[in-house]
Structures are given as C-alpha cells and as structure tokens.
N, C-alpha and C positions, 0 to 999 in steps of 0.2 A: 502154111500156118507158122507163126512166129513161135521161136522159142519160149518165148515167154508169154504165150496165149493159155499156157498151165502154171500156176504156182506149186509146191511141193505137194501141200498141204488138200489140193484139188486132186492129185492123183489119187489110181486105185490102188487101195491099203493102206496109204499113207494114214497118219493119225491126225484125228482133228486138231484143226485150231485152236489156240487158248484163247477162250474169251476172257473181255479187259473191260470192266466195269468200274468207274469214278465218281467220288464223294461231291455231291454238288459243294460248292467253295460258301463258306458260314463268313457274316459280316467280320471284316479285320484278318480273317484267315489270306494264307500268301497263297501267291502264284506256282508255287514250284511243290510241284508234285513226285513223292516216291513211292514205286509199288511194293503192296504186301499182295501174300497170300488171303484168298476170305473165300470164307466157308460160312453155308446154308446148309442147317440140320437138323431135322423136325424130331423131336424126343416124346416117345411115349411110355410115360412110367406106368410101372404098377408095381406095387409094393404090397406081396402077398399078407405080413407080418402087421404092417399097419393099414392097409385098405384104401391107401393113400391109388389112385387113377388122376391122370394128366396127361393132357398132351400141349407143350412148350417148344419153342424154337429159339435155335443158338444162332446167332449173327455175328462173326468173328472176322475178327483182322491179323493176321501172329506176322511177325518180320521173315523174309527169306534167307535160309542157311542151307549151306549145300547138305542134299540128303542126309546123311552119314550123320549129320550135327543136330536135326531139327528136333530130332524126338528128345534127345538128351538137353538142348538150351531152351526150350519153351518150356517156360512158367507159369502160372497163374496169373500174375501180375503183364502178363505179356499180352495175353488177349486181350486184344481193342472192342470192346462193343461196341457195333457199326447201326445206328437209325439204319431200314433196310427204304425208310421215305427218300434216305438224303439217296442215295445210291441208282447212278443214273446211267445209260449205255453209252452217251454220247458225251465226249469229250469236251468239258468247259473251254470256253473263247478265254485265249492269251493266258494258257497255264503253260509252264515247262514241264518236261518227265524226264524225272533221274534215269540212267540207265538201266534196265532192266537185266540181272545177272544173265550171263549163255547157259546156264544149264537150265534155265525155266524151259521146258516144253512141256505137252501133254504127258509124254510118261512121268515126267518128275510129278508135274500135277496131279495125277493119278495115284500116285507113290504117296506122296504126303496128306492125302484122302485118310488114306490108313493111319499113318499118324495121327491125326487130329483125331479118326474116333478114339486112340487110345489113349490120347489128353481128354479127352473128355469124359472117360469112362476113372481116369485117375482124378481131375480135378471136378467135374459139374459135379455139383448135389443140391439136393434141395431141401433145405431145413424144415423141419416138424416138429410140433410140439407135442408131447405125450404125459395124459396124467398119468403117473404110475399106478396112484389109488382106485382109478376110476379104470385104467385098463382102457382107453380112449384115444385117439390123436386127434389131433386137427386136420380141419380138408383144405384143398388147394384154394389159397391166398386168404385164409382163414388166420390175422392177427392174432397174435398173444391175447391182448384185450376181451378180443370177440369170443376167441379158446374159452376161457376163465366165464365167460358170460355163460356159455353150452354147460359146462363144469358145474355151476350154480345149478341150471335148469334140471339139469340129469340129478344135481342131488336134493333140489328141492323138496319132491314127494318124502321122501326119505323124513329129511328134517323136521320135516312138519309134521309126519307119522310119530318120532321122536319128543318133538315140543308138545304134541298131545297129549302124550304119554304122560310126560313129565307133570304137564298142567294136572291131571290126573291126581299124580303122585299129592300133589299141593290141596287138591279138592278136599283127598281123605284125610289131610291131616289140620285143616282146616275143620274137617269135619267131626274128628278126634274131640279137638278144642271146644265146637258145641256142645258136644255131648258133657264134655267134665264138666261147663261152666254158664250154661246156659238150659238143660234140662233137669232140675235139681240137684246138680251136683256140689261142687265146691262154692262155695263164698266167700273173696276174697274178703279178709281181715279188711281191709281199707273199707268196705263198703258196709259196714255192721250199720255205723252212722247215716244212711243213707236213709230217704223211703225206699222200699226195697221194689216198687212198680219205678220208683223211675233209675234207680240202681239197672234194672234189666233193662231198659230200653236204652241207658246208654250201653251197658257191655252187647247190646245184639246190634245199636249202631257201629259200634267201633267194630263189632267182626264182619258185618255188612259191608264196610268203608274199606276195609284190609280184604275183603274176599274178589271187589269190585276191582279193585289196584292190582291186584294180585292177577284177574280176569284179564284185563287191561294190557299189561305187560305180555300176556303169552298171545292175546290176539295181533299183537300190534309189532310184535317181534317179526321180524326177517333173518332170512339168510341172506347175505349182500358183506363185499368185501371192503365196507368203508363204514367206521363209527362204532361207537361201543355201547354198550346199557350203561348210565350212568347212574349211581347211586340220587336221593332227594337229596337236599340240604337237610343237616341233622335237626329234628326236632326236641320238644321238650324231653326232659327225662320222666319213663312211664311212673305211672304213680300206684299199679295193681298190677298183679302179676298176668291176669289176661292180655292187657294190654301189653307190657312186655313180651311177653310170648305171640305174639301176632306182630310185633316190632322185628320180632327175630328171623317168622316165617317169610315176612314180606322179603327181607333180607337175605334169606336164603335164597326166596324163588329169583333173586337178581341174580344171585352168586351161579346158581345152576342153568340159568340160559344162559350168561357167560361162556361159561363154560362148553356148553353143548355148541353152540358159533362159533366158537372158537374151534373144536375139535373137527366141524363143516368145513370152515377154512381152513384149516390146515390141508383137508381132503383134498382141498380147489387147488389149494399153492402148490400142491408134489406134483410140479411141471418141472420135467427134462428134457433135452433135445434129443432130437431123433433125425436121423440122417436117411433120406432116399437117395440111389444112385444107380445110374444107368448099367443096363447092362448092355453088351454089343448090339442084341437082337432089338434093344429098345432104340436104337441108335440107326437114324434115316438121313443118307446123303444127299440133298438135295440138288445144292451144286457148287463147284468150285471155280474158284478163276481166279484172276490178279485184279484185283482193286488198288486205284490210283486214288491217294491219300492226300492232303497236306501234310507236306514237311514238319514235321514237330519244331516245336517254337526252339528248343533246347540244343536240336542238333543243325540249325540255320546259322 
C-alpha cells in the first residue's frame, strides 16, 4: 500500500475535514472567490416577561482572523446574511479561491463555534412592541400597524361600555330639558305671541331633531386611530332659550366623545420597544464550515 493511500485526515483520531461550501455566483458578480467563516443556527426564543415563543435561524458569513482577534473585531455590521438557497457543495466552473489562512482547521473551526454564539447572544435581538397601558406585546412578525389594530380590538368593548355611559349621561339631561319646558313648565318669553299648540309642537320638534343627532353621533362613533368628530357649520342664532340650550347640549355631546377617543388613543399610542434576546441554551449549532464568497466589489 502507498503512502499516500491515507490522507491525515482519514486516519484513526485524526479530526475531521473542514467542509467548504460556495455562494452560487449572482448575474455581474466576479470570478474570484474568498473564504469566510459561516454559521447555521437555529434560535429558540421564549421570552418569559413578554410571551413572546419562536423559532428563527441565523445564516452568517463573518471574515477570518486568527483566534485570539475574532471575538474582539466582529461587529454587527460584519455579519453577511448569506440566502441558505444560493449556498451550494459544489464548486462554480472558472471561479478562483483566495488562499485560505493555515490556521483554518477543525479545531480553529470548532473554537470559533463558541465565539459566534457569543456574538450572538451580544448582538441578535428581536424587536417587540409593547403597549405599556394595555400590558400586551406583539407576537412574532406581528407589524406596528397590525400591534395598534389588536390594541383597538382589546379596547373596543371597554369604549363602547364608556360611550354608552356617556350617551346615558346626555339622555338624562336631555331629559331634564323636557320636563322644565315641555310638561308645563317654563314658557319661554319669545313664545307668549305664539298659538300655544303649535308653540309646543315646534319646541318638542326641535328636542326630537337634537335628541335624534344627539342619538346619531354616539351610534355612529368609533374608536379608530384616523379622523376626528367634527363640529356642523354654524347655524342661526337661537331665538328661545330652549333652543339655545339643546344648541349647547348637542355641543357638548361633540366635545365629550372628543374627548373620550381621544383618551382610547392615547391608550393605543403608549407603544415602546421591547427587546428579546437569546440566551446560550436558546442557541443551536447547526453547522459550521468555510464558505467561498465573491470577492467584494471594494476590496477587488
């Protein structure tokens, strides 16, 4: 048997092989290839505090520096996210490969394993949104947008228990107003001149027409983060004091659901971020190896 019917790496003990895995070449990308390190690692969060569950994987590329240097010069901005489609076993036709440093073997491979989960436990996180008022977060891949939309939903019942109330409040004092000026009570001066049958039939249309608008507005109100109640165009000036006073309540009941939507949204808006982040045991090594890259356009 020849010498060389064993490689090193075939012998018993010896450490395995580095596997050498290459980026298929993208239209305009060059021929000339240099290796990184790249890492496969399946992350499963749970985030006791927010309730936040996932499971995510990292696809990385970081430059090679001897041991000693890597944990201290990789950055955030260092890690390549690598498509894991483009990423292929077999070596592109008519590429070159830069040389690959001599300290790359499996122990270095192995060694820088460990590094990388503790770039990852320093830099991954995965943003959350939390209402503070609502004590809520958002669930995985759940948009700001859609967050605010949940936010509404959760405080709808509420509002409308609130806007009932209120309507409520508006009935009785509407109903106030009947009793003084429509069950023999007060007669407005303006109205002495009147026949006094059609005197009452207009002051019980006009609280009719005010109690209807008045209905109107709190059925037809939402809570919804776009648009305001807007005031009518000003009308005549009242000419009897009933009238005036059902001019004022209408105006209130504008001014008071104003108000209560508004106090709704505000509840919706106190959104702050909220950070999840791995911890070691959340952190799974899938695999490691040298991936042959194109040459960055900058350093050609």
């Amino acid at each position: 048997m020849s010498s060389s019917a064993h490689s090193p790496s075939s012998q018993p003990g010896a450490p395995p092989p580095v596997k050498h895995l290459y980026v298929v070449p993208g239209p305009g990308e060059g021929v000339e290839y240099v290796p990184r390190l790249y890492f496969e690692v399946k992350i499963d969060l749970s985030d006791i505090r927010s309730g936040f569950i996932d499971t995510c994987s990292v696809n990385a590329a970081l430059e090679i520096y001897p041991i000693e240097a890597a944990d201290s010069i990789w950055t955030r901005d260092m890690a390549l996210a690598v498509d894991p489609a483009r990423v292929a076993s077999a070596r592109p036709a008519a590429v070159s490969l830069a040389p690959l440093p001599p300290y790359v073997n499996a122990e270095y491979l192995g060694r820088t394993e460990t590094l990388f989960l503790s770039f990852l436990m320093r830099y991954y996180a995965v943003p959350v949104f939390r209402n503070f008022a609502l004590k809520v977060y958002s669930s995985p891949g759940e948009t700001a947008a859609d967050f605010k939309s949940r936010c509404l939903e959760l405080l709808s019942e509420s509002f409308r228990k609130d806007l009932d109330e209120l309507h409520e409040t508006f009935v009785r004092k509407l109903e106030q107003l009947r009793q003084k000026y429509l069950t023999g009570g007060i007669v407005p001066l303006a109205g002495k001149d009147f026949d006094m049958a059609k005197f009452d039939s207009l002051l019980h249309n006009q609280m009719h027409q005010v109690s209807e608008r008045i209905a109107d507005l709190f059925i037809q109100t939402e809570l919804t983060l776009e648009g305001l109640l807007t005031d009518p165009p000003p009308g005549r000036t009242p000419s009897m004091e009933l009238e005036a006073r059902l001019v004022n309540i209408e105006a209130e009941a504008r001014q008071e659901i104003r108000r209560l939507v508004s106090y709704y949204r505000d509840r919706v808006q106190t959104i702050d971020d909220y950070t999840v982040r791995p911890n070691l045991k959340d952190l799974h090594m899938v695999r490691s190896c040298i991936l042959w890259v194109p040459r960055p356009e900058e350093t050609r």
